[in-house]
C-alpha positions as CSV (number, residue, x, y, z in Angstrom):
1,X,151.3,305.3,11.3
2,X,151.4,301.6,9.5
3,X,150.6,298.8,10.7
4,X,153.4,296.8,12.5
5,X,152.9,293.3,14.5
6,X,154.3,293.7,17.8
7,X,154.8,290.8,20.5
8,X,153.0,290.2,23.4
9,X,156.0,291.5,25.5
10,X,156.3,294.5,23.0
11,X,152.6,295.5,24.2
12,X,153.5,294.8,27.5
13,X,156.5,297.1,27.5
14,X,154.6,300.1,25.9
15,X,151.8,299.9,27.7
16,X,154.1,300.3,30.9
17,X,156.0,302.7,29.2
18,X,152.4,304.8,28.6
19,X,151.6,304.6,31.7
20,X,154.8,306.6,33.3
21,X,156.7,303.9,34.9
22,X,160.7,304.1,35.1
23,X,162.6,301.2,33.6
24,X,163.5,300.4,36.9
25,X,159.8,299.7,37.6
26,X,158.9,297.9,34.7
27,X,162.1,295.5,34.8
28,X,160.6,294.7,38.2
29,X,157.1,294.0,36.8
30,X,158.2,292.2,33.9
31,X,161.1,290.4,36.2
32,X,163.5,291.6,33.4
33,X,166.6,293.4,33.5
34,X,166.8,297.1,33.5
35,X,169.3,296.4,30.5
36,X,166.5,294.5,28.6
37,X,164.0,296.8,29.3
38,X,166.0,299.8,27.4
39,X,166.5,297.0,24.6
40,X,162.8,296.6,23.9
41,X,162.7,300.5,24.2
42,X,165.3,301.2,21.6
43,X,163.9,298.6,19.0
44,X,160.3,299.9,19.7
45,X,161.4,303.7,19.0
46,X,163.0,302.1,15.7
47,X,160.4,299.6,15.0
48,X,157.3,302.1,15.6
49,X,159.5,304.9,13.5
50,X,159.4,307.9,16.2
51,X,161.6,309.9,17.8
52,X,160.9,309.5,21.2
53,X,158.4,308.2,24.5
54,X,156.2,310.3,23.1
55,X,155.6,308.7,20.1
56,X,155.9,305.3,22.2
57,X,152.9,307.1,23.8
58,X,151.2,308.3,20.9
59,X,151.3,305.1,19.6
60,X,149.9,303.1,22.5
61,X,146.9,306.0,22.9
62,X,146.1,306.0,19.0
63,X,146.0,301.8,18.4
64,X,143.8,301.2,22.4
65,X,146.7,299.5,23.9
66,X,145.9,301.6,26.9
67,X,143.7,304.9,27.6
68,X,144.7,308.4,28.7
């Protein structure tokens, strides 16, 4: 995967997103809406380039943003 620059808030939302929580949960966290949540979602999927959570995932594991 290349190397893309990702905000703090970008980290923040994977890392959650890794780590199984709904976007219920981490709008609560994160005291964003659920709405903005699915936002950062949607441009990570596009930004990363993959298909899916899983890649979201894969992506977190593979660059240490969080461990298995």
């Amino acid at each position: 995967m290349k190397e893309v620059q990702l905000t703090k808030r970008e980290i923040d939302v994977i890392v959650l997103i890794a780590q199984e929580f709904t976007t219920k949960e981490i709008s609560d966290k994160l005291f964003l809406s659920k709405h903005t949540i699915e936002d950062y979602r949607k441009n990570l999927i596009s930004k990363l380039n993959v298909r899916n959570l899983a890649g979201l995932t894969k992506y977190a594991v593979i660059n240490k943003l969080c461990e298995l």
